[in-house]
N, CA and C of each residue as an Amber inpcrd file, in Angstrom:
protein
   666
   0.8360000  -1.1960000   0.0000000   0.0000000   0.0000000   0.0000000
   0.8770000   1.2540000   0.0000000   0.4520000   2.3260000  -0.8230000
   1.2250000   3.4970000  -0.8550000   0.3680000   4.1780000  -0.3320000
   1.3440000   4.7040000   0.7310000   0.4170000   6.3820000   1.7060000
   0.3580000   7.6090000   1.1000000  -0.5780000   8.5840000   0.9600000
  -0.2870000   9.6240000   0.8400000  -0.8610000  10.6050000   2.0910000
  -0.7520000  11.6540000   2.5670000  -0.9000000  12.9980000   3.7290000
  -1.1670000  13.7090000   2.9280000  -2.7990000  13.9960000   2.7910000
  -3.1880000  15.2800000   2.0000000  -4.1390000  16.1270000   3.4940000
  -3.6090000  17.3600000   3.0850000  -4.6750000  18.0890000   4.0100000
  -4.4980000  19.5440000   3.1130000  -6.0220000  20.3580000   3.2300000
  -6.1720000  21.6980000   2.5950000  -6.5190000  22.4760000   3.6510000
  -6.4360000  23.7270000   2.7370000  -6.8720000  24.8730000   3.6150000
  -6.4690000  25.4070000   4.9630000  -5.5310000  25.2960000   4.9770000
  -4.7130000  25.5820000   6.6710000  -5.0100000  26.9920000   6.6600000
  -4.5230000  27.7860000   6.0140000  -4.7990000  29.0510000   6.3230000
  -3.9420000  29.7290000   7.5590000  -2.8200000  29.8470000   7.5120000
  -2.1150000  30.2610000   8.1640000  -1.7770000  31.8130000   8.0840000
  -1.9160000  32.4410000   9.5890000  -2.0480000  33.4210000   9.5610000
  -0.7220000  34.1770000  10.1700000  -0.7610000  35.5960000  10.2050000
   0.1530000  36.0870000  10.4780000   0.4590000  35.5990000  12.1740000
   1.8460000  35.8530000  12.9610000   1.5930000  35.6340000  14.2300000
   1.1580000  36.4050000  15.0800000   0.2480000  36.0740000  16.0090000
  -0.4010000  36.7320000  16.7840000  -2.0970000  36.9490000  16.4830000
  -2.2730000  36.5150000  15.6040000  -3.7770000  36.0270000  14.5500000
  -3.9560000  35.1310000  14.4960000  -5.7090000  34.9950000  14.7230000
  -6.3630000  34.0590000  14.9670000  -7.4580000  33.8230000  14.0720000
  -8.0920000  32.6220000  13.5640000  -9.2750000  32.5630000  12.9930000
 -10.2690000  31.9640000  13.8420000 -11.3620000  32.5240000  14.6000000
 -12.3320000  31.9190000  15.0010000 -11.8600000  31.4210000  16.6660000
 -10.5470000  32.4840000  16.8210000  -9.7510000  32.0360000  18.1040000
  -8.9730000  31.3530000  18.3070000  -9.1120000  30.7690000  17.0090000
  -7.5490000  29.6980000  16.9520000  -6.0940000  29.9340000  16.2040000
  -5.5460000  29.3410000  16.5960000  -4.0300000  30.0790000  16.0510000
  -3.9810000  28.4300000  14.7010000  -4.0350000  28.6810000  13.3440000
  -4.1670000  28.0710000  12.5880000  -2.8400000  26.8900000  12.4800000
  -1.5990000  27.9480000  12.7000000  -0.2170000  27.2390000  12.8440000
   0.0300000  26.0250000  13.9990000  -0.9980000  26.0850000  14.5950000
  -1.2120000  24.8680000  16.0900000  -1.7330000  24.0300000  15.4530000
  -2.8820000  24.1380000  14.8830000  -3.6380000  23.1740000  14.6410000
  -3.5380000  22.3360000  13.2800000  -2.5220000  23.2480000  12.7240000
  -1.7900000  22.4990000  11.6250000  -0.8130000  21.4560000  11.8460000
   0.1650000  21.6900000  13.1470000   0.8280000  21.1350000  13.5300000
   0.2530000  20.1350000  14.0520000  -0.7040000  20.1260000  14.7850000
  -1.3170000  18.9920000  15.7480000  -1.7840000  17.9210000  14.8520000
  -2.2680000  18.3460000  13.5470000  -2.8110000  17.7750000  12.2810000
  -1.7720000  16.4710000  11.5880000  -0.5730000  17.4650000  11.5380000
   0.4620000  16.9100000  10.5600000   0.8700000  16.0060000  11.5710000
   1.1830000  16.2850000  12.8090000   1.7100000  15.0640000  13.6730000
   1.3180000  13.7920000  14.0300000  -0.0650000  14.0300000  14.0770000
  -0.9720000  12.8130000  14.1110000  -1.0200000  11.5590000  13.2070000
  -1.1020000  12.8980000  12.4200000  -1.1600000  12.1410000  10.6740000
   0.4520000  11.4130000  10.5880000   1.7500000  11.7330000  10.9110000
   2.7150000  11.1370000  10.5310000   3.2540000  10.5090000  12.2420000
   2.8280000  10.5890000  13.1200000   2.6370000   9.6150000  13.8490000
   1.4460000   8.1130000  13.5220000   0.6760000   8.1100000  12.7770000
  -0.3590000   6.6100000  12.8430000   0.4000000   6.5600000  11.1600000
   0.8430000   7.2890000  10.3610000   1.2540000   6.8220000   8.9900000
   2.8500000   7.0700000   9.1870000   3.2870000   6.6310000   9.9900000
   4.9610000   6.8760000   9.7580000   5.4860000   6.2100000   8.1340000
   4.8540000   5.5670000   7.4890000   5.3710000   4.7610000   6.2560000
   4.3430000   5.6590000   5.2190000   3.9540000   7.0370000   5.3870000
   3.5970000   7.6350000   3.8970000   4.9400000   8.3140000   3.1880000
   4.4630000   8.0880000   1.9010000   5.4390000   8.8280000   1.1340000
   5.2690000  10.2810000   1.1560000   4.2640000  11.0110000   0.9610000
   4.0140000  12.5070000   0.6430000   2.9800000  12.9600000   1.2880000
   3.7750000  14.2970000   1.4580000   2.1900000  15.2320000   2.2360000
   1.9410000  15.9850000   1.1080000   0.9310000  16.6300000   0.7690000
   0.3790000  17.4010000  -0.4560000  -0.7740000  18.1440000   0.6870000
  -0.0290000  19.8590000   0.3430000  -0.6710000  21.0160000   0.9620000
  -1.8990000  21.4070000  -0.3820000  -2.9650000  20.7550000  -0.2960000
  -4.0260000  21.6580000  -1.3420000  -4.1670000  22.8470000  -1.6250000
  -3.6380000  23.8580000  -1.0090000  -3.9840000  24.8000000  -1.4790000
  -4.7050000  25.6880000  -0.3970000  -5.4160000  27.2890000  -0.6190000
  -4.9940000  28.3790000   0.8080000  -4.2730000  28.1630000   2.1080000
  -2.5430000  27.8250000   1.4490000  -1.9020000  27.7150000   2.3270000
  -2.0220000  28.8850000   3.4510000  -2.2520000  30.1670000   3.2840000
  -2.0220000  31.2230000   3.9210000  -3.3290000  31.6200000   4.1560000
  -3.5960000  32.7290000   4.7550000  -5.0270000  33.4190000   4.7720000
  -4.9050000  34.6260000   4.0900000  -4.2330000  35.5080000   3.8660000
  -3.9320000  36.3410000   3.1580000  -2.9070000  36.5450000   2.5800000
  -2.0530000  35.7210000   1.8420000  -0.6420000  35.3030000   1.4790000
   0.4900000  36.4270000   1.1560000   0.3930000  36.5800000   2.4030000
   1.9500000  37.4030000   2.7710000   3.3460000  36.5770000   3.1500000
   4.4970000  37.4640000   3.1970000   5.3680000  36.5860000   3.1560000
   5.6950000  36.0940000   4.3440000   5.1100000  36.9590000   5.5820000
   5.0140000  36.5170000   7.2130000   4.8760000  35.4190000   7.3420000
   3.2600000  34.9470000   6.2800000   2.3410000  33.8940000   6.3500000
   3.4570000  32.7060000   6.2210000   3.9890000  33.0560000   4.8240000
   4.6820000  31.5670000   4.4900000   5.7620000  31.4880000   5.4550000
   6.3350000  32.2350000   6.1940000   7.3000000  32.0430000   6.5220000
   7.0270000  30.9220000   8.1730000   5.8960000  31.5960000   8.2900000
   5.2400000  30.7730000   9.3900000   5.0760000  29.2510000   9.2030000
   4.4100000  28.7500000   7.6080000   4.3440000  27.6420000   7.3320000
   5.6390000  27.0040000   7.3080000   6.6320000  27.6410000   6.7850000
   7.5140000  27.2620000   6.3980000   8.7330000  26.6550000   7.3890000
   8.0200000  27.4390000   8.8180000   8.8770000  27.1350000  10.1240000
   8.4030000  25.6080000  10.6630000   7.2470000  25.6690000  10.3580000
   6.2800000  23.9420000  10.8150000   6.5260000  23.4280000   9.9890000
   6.9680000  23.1180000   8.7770000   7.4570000  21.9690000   7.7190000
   8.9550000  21.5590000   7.8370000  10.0130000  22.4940000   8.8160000
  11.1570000  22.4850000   9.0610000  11.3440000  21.2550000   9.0740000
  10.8700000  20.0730000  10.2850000  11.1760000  18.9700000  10.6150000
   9.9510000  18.2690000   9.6330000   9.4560000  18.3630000   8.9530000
   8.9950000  17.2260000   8.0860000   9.7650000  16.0570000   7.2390000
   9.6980000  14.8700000   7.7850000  10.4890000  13.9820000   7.1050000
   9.8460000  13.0120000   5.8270000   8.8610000  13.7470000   5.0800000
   8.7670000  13.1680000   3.8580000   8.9400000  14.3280000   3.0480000
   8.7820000  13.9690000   1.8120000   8.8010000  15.0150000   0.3600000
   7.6850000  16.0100000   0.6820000   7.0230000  17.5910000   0.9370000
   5.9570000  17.8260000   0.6180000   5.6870000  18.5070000  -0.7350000
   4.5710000  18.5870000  -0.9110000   4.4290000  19.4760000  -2.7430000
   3.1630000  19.8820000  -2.1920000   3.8730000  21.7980000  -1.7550000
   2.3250000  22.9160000  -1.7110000   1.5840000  22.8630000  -2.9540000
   0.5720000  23.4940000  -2.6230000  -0.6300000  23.9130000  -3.8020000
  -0.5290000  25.2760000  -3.5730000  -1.6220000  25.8420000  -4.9030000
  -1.9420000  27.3990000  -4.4890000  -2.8810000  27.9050000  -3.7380000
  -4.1060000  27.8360000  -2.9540000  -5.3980000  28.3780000  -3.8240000
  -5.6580000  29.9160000  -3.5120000  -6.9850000  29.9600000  -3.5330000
  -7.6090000  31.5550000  -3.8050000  -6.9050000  32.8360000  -2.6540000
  -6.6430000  31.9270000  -1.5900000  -5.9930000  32.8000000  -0.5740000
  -4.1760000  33.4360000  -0.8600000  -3.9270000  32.5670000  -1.8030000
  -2.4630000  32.3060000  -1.9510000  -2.1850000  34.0880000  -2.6810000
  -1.1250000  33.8740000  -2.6330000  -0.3020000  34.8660000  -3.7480000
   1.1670000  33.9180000  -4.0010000   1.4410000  34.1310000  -5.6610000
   2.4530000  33.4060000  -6.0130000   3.6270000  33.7640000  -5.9040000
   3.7630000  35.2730000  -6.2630000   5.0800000  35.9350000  -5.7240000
   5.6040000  35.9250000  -4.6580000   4.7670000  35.6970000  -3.2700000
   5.0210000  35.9570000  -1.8950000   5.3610000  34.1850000  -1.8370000
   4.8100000  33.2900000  -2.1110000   5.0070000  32.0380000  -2.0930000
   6.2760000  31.3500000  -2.3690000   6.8990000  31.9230000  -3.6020000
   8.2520000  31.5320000  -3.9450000   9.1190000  32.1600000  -3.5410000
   9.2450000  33.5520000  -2.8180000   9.9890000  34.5250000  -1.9130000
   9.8650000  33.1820000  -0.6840000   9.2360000  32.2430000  -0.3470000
   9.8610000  31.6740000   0.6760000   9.9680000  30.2600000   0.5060000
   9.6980000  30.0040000  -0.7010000   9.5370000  28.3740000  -0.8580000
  10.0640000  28.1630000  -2.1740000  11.2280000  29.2720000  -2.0230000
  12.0160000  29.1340000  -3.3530000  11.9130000  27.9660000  -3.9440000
  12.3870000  26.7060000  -3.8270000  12.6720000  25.2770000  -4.1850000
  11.3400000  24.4270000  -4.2990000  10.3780000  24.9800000  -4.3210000
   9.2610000  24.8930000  -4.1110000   8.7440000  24.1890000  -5.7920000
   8.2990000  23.3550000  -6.5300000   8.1200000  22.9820000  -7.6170000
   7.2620000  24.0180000  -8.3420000   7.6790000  24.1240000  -9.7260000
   7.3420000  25.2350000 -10.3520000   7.2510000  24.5580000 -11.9590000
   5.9480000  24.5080000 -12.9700000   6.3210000  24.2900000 -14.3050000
   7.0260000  25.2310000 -15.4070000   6.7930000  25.0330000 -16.5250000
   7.9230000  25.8380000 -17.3120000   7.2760000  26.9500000 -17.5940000
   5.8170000  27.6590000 -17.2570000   4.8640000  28.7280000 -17.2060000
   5.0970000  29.6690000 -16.0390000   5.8450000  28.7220000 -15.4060000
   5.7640000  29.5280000 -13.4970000   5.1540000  29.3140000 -12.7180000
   4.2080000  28.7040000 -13.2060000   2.5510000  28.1080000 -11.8940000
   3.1570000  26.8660000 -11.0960000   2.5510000  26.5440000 -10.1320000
   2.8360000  25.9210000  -9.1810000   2.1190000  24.8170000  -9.3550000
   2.8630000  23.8320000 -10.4160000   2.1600000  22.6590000 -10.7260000
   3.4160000  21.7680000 -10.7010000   2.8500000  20.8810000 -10.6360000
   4.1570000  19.3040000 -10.0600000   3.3700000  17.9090000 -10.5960000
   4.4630000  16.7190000 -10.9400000   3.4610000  15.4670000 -11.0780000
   5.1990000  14.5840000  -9.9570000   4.4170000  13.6270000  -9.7330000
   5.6250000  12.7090000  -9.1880000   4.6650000  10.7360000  -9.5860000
   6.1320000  10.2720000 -10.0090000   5.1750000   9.1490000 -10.5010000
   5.6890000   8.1170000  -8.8620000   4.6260000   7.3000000  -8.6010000
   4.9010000   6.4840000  -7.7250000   4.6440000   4.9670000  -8.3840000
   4.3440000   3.6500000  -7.4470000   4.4060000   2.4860000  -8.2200000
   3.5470000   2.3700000  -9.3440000   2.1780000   2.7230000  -8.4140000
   1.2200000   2.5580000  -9.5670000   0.3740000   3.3880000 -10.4590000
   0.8460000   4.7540000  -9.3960000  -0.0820000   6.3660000  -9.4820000
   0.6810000   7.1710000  -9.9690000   0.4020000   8.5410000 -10.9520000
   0.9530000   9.6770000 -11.0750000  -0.1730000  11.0440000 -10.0070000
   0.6380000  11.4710000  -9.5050000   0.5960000  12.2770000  -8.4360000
   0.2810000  13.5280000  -9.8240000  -0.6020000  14.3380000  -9.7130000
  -0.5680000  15.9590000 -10.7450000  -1.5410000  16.3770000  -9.6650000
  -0.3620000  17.1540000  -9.5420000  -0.9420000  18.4530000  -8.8120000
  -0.9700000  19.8620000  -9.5530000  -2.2050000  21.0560000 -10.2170000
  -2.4630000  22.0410000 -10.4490000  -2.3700000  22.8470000  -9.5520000
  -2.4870000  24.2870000 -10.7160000  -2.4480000  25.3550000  -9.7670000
  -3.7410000  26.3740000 -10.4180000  -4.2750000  26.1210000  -9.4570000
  -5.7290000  26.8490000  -9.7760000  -6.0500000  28.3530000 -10.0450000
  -4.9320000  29.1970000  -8.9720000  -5.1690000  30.1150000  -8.2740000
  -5.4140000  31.4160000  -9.7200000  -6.2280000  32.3560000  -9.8270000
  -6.4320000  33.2500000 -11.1490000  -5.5960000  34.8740000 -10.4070000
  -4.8690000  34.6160000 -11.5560000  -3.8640000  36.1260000 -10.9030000
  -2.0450000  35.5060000 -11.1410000  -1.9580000  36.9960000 -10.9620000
  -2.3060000  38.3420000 -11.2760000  -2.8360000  38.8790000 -11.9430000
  -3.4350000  40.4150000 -12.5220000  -3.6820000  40.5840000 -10.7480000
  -4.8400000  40.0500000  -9.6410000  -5.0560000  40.1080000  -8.7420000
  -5.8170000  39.4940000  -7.9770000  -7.2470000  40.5920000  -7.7510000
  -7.6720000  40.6610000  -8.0740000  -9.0210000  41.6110000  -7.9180000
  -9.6470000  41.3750000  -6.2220000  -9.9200000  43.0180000  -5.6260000
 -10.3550000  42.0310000  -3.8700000 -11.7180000  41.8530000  -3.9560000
 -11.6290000  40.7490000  -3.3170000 -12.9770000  39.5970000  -2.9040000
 -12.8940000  38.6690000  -4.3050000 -12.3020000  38.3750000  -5.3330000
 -12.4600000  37.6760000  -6.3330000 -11.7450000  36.1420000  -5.4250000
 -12.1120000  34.9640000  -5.6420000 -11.9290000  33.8800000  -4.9640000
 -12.0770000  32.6840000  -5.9640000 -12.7830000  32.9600000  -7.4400000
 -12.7450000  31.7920000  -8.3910000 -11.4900000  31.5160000  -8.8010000
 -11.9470000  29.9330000  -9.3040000 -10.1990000  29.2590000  -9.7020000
 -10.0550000  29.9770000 -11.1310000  -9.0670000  29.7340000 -12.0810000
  -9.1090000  29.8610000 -13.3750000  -7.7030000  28.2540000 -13.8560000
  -8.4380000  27.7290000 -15.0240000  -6.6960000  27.3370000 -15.3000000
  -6.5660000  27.8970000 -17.0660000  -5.7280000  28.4590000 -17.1500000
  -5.0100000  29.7290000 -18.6430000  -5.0320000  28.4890000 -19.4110000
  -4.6090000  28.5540000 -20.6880000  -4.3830000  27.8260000 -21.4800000
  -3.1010000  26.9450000 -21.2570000  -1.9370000  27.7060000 -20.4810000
  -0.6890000  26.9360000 -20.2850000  -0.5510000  25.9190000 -19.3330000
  -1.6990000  26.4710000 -18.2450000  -1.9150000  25.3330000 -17.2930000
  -2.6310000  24.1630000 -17.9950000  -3.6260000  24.2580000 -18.9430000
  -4.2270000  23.3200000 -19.4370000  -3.2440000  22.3700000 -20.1420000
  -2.5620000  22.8230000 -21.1130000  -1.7120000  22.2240000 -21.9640000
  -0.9930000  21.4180000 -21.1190000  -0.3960000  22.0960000 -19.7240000
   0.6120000  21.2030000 -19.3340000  -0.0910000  20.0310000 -18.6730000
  -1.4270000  19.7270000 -17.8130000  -2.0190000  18.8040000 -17.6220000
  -2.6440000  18.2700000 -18.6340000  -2.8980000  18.4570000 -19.7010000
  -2.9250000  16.9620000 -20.7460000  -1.4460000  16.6040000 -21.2640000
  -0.2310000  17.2540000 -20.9380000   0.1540000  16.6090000 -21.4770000
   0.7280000  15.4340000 -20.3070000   0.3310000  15.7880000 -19.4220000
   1.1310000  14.8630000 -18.1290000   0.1320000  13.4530000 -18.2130000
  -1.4570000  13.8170000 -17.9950000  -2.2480000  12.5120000 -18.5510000
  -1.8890000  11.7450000 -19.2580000  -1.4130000  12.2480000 -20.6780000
  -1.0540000  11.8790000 -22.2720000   0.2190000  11.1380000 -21.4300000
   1.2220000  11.4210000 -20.7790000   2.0600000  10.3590000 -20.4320000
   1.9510000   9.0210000 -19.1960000   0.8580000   9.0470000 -18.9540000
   0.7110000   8.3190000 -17.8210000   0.9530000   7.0050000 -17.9540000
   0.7960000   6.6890000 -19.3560000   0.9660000   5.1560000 -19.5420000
   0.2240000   4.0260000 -18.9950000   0.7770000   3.4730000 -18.2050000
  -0.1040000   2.1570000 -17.0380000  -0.8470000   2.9980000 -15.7130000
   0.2460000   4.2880000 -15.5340000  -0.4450000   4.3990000 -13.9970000
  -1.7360000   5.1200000 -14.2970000  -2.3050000   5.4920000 -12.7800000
  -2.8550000   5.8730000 -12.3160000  -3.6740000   7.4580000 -11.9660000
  -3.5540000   7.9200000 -12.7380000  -3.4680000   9.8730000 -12.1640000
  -4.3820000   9.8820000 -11.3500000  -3.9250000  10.9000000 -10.2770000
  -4.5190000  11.0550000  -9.1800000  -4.6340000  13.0060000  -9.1510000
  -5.4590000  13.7180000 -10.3540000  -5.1010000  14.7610000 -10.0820000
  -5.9150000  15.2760000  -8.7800000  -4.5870000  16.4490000  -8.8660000
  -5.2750000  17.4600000  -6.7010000  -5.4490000  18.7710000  -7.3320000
  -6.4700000  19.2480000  -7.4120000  -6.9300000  20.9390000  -7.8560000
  -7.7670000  21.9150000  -6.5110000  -7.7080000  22.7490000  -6.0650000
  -7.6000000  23.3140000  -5.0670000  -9.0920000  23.1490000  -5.1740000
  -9.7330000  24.2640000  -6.9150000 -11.0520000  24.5740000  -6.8310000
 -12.0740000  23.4660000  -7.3370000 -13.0100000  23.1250000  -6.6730000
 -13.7470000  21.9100000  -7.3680000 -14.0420000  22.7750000  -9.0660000
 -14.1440000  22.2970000  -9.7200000 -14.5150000  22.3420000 -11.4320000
 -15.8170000  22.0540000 -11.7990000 -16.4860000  21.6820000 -10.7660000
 -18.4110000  21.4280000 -10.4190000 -18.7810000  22.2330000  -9.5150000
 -20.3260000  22.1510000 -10.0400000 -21.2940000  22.5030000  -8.6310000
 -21.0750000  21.4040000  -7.3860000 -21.2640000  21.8780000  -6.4300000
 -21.1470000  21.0960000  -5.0840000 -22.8420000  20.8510000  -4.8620000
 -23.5190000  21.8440000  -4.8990000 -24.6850000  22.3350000  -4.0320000
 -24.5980000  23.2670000  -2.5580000 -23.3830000  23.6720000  -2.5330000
 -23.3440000  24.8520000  -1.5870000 -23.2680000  26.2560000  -2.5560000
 -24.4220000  26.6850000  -2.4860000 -24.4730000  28.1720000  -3.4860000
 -23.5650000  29.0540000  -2.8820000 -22.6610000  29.3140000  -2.1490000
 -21.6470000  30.0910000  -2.1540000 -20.5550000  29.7510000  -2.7920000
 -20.2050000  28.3270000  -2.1890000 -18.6670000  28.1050000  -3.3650000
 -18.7670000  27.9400000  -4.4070000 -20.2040000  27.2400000  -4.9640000
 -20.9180000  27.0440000  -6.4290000 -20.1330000  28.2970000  -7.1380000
 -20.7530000  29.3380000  -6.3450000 -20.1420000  30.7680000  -7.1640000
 -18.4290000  31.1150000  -7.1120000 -17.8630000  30.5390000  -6.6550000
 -16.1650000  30.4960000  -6.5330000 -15.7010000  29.2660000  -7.1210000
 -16.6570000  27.8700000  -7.9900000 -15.7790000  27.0090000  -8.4200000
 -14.6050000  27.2850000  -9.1990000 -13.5230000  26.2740000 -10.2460000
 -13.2570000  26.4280000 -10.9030000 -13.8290000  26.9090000 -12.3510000
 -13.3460000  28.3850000 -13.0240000 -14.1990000  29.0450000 -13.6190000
 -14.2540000  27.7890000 -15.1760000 -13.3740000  27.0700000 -15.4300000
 -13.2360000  26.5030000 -17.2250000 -12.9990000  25.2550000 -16.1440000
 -14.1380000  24.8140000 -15.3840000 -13.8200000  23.3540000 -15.0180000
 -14.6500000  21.8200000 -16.3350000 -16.0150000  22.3840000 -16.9080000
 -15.6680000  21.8180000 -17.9350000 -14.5090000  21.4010000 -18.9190000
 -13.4250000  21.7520000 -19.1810000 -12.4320000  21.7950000 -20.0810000
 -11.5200000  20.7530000 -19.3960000 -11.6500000  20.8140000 -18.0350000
 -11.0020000  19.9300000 -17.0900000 -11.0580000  18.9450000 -16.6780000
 -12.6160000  18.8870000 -16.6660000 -13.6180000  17.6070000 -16.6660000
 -13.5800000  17.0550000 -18.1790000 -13.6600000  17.2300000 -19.1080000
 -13.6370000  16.4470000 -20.4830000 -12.4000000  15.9070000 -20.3760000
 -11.0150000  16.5480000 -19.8610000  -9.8460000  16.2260000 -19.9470000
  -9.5120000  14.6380000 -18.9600000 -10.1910000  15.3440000 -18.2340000
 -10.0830000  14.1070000 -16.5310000 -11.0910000  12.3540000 -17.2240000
 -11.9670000  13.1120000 -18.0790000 -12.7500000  11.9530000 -18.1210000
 -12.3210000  11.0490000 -19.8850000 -11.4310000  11.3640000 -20.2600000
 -10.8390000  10.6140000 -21.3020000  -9.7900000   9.9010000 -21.1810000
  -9.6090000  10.0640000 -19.4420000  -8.7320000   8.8250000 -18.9310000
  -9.7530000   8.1010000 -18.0300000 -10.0870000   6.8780000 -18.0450000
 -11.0930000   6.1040000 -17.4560000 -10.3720000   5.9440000 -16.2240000
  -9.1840000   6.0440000 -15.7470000  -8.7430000   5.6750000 -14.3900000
  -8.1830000   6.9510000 -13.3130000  -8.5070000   7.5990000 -13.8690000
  -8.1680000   9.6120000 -13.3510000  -8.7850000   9.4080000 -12.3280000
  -8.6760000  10.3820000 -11.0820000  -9.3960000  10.3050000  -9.6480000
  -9.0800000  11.6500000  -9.4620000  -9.9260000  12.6500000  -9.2450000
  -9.7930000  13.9130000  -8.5230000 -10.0660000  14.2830000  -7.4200000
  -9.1150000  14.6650000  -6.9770000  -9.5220000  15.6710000  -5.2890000
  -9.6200000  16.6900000  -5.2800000 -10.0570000  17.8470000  -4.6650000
 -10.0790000  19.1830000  -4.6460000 -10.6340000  19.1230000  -3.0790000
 -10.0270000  20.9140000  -2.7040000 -10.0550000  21.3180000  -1.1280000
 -11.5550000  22.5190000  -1.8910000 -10.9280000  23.3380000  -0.7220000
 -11.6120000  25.1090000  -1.1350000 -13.3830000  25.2970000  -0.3510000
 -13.6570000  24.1920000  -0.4360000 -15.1830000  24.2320000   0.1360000
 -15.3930000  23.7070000   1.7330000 -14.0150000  23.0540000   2.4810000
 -14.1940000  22.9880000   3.6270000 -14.9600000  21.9230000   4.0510000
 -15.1660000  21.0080000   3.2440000 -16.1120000  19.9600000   3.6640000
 -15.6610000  18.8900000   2.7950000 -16.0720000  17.4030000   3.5640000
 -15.4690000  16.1310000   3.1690000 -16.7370000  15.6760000   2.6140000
 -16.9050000  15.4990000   1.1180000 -18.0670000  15.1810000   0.3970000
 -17.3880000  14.2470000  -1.0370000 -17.6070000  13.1270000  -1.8190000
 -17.6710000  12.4200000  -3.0720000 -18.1380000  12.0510000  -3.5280000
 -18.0160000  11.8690000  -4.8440000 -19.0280000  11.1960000  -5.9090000
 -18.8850000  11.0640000  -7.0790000 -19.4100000  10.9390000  -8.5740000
 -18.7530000  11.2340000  -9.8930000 -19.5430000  11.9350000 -10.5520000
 -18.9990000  12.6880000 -11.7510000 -19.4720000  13.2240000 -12.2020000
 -19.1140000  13.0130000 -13.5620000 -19.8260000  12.9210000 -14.3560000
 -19.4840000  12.6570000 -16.3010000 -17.9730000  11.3660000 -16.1030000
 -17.9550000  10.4740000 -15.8850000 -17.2170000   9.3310000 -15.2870000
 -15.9010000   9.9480000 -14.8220000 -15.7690000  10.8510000 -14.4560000
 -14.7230000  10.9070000 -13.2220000 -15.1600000  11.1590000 -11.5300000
 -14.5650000  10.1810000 -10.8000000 -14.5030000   9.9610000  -9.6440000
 -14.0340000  11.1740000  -9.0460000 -14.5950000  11.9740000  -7.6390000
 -14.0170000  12.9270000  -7.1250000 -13.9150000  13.0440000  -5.7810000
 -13.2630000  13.5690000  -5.2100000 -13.1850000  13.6010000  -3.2020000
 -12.8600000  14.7160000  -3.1330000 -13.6970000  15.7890000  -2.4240000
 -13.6210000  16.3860000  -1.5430000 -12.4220000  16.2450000  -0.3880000
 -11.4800000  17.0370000   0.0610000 -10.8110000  16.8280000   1.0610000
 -11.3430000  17.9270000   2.5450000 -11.6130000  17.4850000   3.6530000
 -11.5250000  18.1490000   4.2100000 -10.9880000  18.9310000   5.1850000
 -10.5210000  20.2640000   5.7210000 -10.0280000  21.2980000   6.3000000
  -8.9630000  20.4330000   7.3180000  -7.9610000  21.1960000   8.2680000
  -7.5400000  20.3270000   9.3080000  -8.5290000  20.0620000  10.6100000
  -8.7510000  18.8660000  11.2840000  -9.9380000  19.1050000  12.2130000
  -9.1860000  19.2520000  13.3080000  -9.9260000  19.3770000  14.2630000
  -9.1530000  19.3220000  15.7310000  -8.6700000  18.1540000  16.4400000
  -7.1690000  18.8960000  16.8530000  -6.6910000  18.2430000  17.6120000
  -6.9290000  16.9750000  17.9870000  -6.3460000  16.1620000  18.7290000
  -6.6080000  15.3970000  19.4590000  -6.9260000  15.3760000  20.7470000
  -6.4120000  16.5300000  21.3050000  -6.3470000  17.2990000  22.8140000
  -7.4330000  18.0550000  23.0670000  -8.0520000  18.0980000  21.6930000
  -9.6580000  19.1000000  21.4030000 -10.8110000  18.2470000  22.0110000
């Protein structure tokens, strides 16, 4: 069995900030430890995406202090909260395609790992929160499908590319998630995840399989 550590939406805030009273950087930690205490034998953590809450470079630098001791590979995402410039100001080494977006694939035994980058911007318009993927992002995920060969793709996209049935994020999906979905579903063995909506929900849609990931929960000490 191959492990993977996916968690979205951390939302890490500046220090001394709180969301909802909680200090996000705790409960990330409490998250990740758990998780690589009962899975000591995963290969990868995969950050979905609004790593930050308002993606400053404070923010990342904060994340970037709690991944210090991480002892597997991780591969961030973007999403709507992110900014990309402030992101690679601290995560220089951070995987990057030949466009600049923050997209990555890693092949494992049986799976290819593709991870997108959803996030629309520059520039960032305020309160705008929909995904977009440009034409270059598109190109480069068919062509990673187009090589998959035997395995598996397992793509991770921040913004779902469907309706959910929550009429708020409905209105923040991925904006050209049709284009994504025709793409996903001309490989019969594709599996998608996406964060952004905060809730653990699956199902298929036009024959691709999808999961919802959800947020970090509390603690154990909670």
């Amino acid at each position: 069995m191959t492990k993977i550590i996916v968690i979205t939406d951390i939302h890490i805030t500046s220090a001394g900030d709180t969301i909802i009273g909680l200090d996000p950087v705790v409960r990330f930690q409490s998250v990740l430890d758990a998780a690589l205490t009962d899975h000591p034998d995963a290969r990868l953590l995969i950050l979905m995406g609004d790593l930050t809450h308002h993606g400053t470079v404070d923010q990342y630098e904060r994340l970037h202090g709690a991944l210090k001791d991480c002892p597997i590979p991780v591969i961030p995402m973007l999403g709507n909260h992110d900014r990309r410039d402030a992101f690679y100001a601290v995560f220089a080494d951070a995987p990057k395609d030949g466009g600049g977006f923050a997209q990555h694939y890693v092949d494992l035994d049986h799976h290819r790992i593709i991870t997108v980058d959803t996030l629309d911007g520059p520039p960032y318009p305020k309160g705008h929160h929909a995904g977009r993927m440009c034409a270059v992002r598109t190109a480069w995920l068919q062509d990673r499908l187009d090589e998959t060969g035997g395995l598996m793709p397992l793509v991770f996209s921040h913004h779902p590319p469907f309706d959910t049935g929550i009429v708020s994020m409905d209105a923040i999906k991925l904006a050209d998630g049709d284009q994504v979905l025709d793409m996903l579903g001309a490989h019969p063995s594709a599996h998608l995840f996406c964060g952004h909506i905060h809730r653990t929900i699956s199902g298929s849609l036009r024959g691709v399989p999808w999961h919802h990931v959800q947020k970090p929960l509390p603690s154990r000490a909670a």
